[in-house]
N, C-alpha and C positions, 0 to 999 in steps of 0.2 A: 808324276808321283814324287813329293822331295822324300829325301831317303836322308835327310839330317839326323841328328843326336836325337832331338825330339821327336820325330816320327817315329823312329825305332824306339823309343821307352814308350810311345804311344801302341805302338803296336805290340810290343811284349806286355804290356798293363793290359791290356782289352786282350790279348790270347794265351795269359800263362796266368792264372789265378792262384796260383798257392805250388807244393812240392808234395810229393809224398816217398817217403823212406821206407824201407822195411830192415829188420830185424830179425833176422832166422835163426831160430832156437829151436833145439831137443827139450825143452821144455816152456813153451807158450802161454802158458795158464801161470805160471808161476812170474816169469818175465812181465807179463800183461800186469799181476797184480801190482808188482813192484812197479812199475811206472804210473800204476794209477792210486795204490796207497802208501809210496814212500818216496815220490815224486810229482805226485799231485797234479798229474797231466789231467787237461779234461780230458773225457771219451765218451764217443756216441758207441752201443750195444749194434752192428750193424746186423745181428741175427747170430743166435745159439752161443752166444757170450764172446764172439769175437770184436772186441774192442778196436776201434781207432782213435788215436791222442791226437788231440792239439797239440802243437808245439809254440814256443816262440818266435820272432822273428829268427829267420835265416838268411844264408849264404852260401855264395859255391863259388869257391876258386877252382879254377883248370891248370895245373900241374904238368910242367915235360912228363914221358915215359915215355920206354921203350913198347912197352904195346895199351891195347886200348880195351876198355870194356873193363876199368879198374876201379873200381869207386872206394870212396871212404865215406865213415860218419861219426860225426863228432856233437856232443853238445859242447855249447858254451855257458861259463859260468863266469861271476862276476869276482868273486872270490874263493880260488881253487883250495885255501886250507880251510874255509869253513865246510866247503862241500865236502871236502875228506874226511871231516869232524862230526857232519852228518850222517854220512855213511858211517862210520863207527859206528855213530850209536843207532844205528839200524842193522848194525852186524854184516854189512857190506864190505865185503874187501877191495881194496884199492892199491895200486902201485905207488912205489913214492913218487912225489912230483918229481917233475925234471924239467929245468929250464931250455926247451928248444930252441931259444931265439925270438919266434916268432909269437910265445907263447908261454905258460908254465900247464903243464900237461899230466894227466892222471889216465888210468884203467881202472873203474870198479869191474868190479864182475856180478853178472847178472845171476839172480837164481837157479837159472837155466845152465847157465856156468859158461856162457859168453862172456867176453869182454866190450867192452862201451868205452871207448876214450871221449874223456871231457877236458876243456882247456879254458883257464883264462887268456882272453889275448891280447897278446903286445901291440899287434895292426890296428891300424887303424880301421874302423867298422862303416859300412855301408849304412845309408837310410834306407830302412826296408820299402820296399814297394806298399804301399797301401789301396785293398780295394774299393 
């Protein structure tokens, strides 16, 4: 069995089909709308109005740390002062950008009254997997 570069994206492409994220809010119903009428995710109804969204292409970098079982989520955006200008006018509150380095980086805050960091980035971007 060769175990090269190419076997291994062949084997991750035929055994890992897509991501799935969660979102956990003290309020669901209000979050849910927001991302499907002031962000315009698709979503399939999977029973009694719980929604799942399509997303964009993704990514996942692994990070040092001292312990394990940490995750983060982040959307990406192409241009971080229009999506702050969006949110305005959808009465979305947002932090001011701040240049990370790796990025220029925002927090709206969800209905729910969660935080969601999004970021333009500076890195260079992967080609997504396609199935």
């Amino acid at each position: 069995m060769e175990h090269g570069p190419l076997s291994m994206f062949h084997w991750a492409h035929v055994m890992i089909t897509g991501a799935h994220s969660i979102i956990y809010s003290t309020n669901p119903e209000a979050d849910r709308a927001f991302l499907r009428d002031v962000l315009h995710f698709p979503n399939v109804d999977v029973g009694g109005g719980w929604l799942i969204f399509g997303l964009p292409p993704a990514e996942v970098a692994v990070h040092p740390s001292d312990k394990n079982d940490v995750h983060e989520f982040y959307l990406i955006c192409d241009d971080i002062e229009d999506l702050v200008a969006e949110m305005k006018r959808h009465n979305v509150p947002s932090t001011p950008v701040q240049n990370v380095g790796w990025g220029l980086l925002t927090q709206i805050t969800l209905p729910g009254g969660g935080k969601l960091g999004v970021y333009q980035p500076r890195h260079a971007r992967p080609q997504p997997i396609s199935t």
